[in-house]
C-alpha positions in Angstrom: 6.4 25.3 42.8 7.6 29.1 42.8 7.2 31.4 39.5 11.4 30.9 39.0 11.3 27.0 39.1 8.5 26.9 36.6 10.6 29.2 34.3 13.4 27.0 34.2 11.1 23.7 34.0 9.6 25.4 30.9 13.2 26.5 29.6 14.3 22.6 30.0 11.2 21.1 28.3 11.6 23.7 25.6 15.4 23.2 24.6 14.5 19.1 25.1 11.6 19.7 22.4 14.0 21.6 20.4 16.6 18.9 20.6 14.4 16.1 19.3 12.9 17.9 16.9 16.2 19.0 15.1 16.6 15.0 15.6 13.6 14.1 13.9 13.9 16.1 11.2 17.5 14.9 10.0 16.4 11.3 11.0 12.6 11.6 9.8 13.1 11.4 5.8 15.6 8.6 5.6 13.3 6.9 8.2 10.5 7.2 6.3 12.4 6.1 3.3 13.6 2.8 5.1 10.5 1.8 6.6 8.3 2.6 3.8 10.6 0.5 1.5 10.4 -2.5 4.2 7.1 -2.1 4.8 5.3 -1.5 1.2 6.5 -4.5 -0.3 5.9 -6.9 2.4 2.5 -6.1 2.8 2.4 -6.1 -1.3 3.7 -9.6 -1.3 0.9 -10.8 1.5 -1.8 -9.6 -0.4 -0.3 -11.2 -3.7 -0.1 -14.6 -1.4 -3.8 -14.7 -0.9 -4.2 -14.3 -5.1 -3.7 -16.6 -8.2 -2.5 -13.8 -10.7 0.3 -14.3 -13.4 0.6 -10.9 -13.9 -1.9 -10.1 -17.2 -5.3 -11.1 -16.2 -7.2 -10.0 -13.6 -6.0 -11.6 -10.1 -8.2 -14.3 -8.4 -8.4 -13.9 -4.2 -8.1 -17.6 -2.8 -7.6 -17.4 0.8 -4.7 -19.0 1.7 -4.3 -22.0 -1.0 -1.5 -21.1 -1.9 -0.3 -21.6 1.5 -1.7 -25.4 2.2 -0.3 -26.4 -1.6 2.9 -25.2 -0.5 3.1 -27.6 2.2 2.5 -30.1 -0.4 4.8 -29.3 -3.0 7.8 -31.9 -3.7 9.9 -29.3 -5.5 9.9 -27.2 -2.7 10.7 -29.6 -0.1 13.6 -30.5 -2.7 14.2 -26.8 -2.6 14.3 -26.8 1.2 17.1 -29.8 1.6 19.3 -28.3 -1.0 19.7 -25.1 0.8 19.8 -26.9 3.9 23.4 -29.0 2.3 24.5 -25.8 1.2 24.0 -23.9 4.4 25.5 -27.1 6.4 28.8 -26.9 4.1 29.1 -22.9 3.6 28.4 -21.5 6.9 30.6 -23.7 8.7 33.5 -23.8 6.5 33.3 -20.0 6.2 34.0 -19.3 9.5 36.4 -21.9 10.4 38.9 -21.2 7.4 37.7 -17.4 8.1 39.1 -18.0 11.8 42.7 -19.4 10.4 43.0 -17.2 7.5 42.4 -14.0 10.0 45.1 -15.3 12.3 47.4 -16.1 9.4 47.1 -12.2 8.3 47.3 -10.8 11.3 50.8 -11.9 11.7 54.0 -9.3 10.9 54.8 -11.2 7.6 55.8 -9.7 4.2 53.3 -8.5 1.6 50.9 -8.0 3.9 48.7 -5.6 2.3 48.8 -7.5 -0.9 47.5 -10.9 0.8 44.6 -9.4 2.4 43.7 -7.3 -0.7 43.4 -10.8 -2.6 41.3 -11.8 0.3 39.0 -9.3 0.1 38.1 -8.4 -3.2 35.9 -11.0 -4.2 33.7 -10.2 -1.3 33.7 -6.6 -3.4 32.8 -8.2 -6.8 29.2 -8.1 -7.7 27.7 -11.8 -7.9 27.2 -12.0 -12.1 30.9 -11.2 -12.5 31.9 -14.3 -9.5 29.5 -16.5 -11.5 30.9 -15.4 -14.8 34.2 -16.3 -13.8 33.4 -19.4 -12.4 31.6 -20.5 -15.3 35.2 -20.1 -17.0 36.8 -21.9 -14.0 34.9 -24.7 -14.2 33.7 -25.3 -17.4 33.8 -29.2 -18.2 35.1 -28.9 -22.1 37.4 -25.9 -21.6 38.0 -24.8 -18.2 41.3 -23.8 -16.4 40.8 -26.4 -14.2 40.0 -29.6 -16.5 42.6 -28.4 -18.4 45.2 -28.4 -15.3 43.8 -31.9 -14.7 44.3 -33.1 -18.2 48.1 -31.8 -17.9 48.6 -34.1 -15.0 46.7 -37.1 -16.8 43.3 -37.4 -14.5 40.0 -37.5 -16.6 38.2 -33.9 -16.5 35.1 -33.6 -14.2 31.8 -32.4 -15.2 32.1 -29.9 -11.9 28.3 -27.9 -12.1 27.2 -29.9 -15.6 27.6 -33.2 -13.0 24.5 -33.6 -10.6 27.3 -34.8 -7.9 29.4 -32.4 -8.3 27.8 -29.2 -8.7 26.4 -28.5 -5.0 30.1 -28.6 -4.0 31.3 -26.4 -6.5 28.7 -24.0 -6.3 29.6 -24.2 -2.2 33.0 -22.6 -3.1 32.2 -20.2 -5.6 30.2 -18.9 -2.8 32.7 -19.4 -0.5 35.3 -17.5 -2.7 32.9 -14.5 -2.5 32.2 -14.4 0.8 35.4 -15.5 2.9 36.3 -11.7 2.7 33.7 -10.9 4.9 34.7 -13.5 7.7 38.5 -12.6 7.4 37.9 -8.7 7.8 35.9 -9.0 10.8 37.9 -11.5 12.2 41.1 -9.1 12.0 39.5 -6.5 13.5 38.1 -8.8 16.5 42.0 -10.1 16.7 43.0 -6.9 17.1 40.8 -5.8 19.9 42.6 -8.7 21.9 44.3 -7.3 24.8 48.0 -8.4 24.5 48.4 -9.0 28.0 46.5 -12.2 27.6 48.8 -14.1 25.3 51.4 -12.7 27.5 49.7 -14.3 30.5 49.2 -17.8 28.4 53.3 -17.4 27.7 54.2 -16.5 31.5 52.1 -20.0 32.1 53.9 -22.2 29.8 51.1 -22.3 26.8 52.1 -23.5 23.7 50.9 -21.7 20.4 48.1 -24.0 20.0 46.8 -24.1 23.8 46.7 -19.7 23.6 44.9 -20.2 20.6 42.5 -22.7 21.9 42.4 -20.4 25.5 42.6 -17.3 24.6 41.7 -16.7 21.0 38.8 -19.0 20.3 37.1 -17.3 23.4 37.8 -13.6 22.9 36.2 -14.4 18.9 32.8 -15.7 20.2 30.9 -13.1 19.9 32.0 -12.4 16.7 31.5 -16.0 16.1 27.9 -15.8 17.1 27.4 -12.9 15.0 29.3 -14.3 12.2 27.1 -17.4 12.1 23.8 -15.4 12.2 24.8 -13.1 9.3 26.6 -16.3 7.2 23.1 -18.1 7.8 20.9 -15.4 6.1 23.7 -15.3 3.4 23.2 -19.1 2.6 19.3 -19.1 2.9 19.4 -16.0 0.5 21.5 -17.0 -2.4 20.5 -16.8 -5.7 22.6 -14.7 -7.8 25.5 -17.4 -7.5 22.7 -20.0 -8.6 21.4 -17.9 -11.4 24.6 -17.0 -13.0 26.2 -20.4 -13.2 23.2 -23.2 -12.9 20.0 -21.7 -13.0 18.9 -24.2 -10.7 20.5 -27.7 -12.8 22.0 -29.7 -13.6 18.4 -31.6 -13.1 17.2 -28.9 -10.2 20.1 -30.4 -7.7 21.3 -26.6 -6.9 17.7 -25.3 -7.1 17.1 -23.3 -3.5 14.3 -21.8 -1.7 15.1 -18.4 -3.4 15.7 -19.7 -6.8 12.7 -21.7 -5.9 10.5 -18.5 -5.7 11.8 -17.0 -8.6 11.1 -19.9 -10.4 7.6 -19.9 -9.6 6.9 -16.2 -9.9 9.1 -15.3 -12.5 9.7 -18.4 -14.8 5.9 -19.7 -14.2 4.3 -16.4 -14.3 2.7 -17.5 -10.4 3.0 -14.7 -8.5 0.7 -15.5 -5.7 2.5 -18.9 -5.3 6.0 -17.1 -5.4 4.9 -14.4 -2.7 3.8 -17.1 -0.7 7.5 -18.8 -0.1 8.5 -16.0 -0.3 6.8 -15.0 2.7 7.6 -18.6 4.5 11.3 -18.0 3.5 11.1 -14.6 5.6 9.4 -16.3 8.7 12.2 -19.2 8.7 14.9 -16.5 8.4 13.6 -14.5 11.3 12.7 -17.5 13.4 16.1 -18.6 13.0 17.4 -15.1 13.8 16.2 -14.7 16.5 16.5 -18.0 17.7 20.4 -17.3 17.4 20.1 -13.8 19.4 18.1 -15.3 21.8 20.4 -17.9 22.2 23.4 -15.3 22.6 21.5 -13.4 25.4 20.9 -16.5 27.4 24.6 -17.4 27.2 25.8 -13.7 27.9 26.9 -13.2 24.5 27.9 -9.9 23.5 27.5 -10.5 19.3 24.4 -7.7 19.0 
């Protein structure tokens, strides 16, 4: 290689070093940042799972007991199958009425601006102010809805005071909070539809329903996939909905896996026990996660 080649070898590598390191060092702190507050308290709550502590004395390593009594546990098995029905109800239902409300707003209709904004601002509202108000909603002695119910002559229902009832209810208090979500990134997908699609489906003869069904429902599947993955960690997180309106009753029927671990590490003073499904929680979520991606790659997805 001659002397001038080199130079400008040297020049390139140089400005390229430059260039990341100017990178690095906007990137490097928030980075950091991120990862250390991912990092820390995972590895803080898998060092807790191998301990019986309650926080005052001095912890106790036990291996992995904690672990093996977990599998054992009825109340978390109870725990499991209730977020289970509530996943089973919310995620679908979110994304189906998600779906029609999108293609309901994304029509030329008047007040436009003022239906979406009703849409959406639940999503916005901080969880203890949803479960506040729906405490009010459906209160069984003086709630706007008995009360509606009484006017019309039907016998008020105990709504989250009635073990039947207050799975359901709790389903669309969540639902009420999160349909925003679905709705906004539906529009947006809607809008990236080409036109020239639905005018291809109307040049063919295709009724309203049959370009839906064609053309729609296809060009949202991505979304749909993503949709699904990111309604599914919603459901197998919630707690704040739970804590703010149940705390887990009436007898433990809206207990779930989160409000599970809270119970146990929080109300019970178990850390170690708490850290341990909490852990098992995380391994479930990601399983499933993945499982979803994986699935979207195989089928030529584009949601990630």
């Amino acid at each position: 290689m001659t002397a001038p080649r080199r130079n400008r070898s040297r020049a390139r590598l140089a400005v390229a070093v430059r260039r990341n390191a100017t990178a690095w060092l906007f990137v490097g702190p928030a980075t950091l940042i991120i990862v250390g507050l991912s990092i820390f308290p995972a590895a803080w709550s898998l060092l807790i799972s191998q301990q019986r502590w309650n926080g005052i004395t001095a912890p106790k390593h036990i291996g992995f007991r904690n672990y093996s009594a977990l599998m054992a546990d009825p109340e978390m098995y109870d725990a499991v199958r209730h977020t289970m029905v509530f996943t089973g109800i919310f995620v679908p239902v979110s994304i189906l009425v998600g779906i029609l409300l999108a293609v309901a707003l994304n029509r030329r209709i008047k007040f436009l601006a003022f239906y979406r904004t009703c849409i959406f601002v639940p999503f916005v509202m901080s969880a203890a102010a949803t479960g506040i108000l729906a405490n009010f909603v459906f209160d069984p002695r003086a709630g706007i809805i008995n009360s509606a119910l009484r006017m019309v002559g039907i016998p008020p229902q105990g709504f989250l005071e009635d073990p039947q009832q207050a799975m359901f209810v709790l389903c669309v208090v969540a639902l009420w909070g999160a349909l925003g979500f679905t709705v906004v990134v539906y529009l947006a997908a809607l809008q990236d539809i080409p036109a020239e699609l639905y005018e291809a489906a109307q040049i063919d003869g295709a009724s309203r329903w049959q370009a839906f069904r064609s053309v729609t429902v296809p060009q949202l599947l991505p979304v749909t996939v993503f949709t699904s993955v990111w309604q599914t960690i919603t459901a197998l997180q919630l707690f704040d909905v739970v804590f703010t309106t149940t705390r887990g009753g009436p007898v433990g029927v809206t207990r779930t896996i989160v409000y599970f671990v809270y119970h146990q590490a929080f109300e019970l003073a178990d850390y170690g026990y708490g850290s341990a499904a909490a852990l098992v929680l995380f391994l479930v979520t990601m399983l499933i996660t993945i499982g979803m991606i994986v699935y979207a790659r195989l089928k030529r997805i584009e949601a990630f």
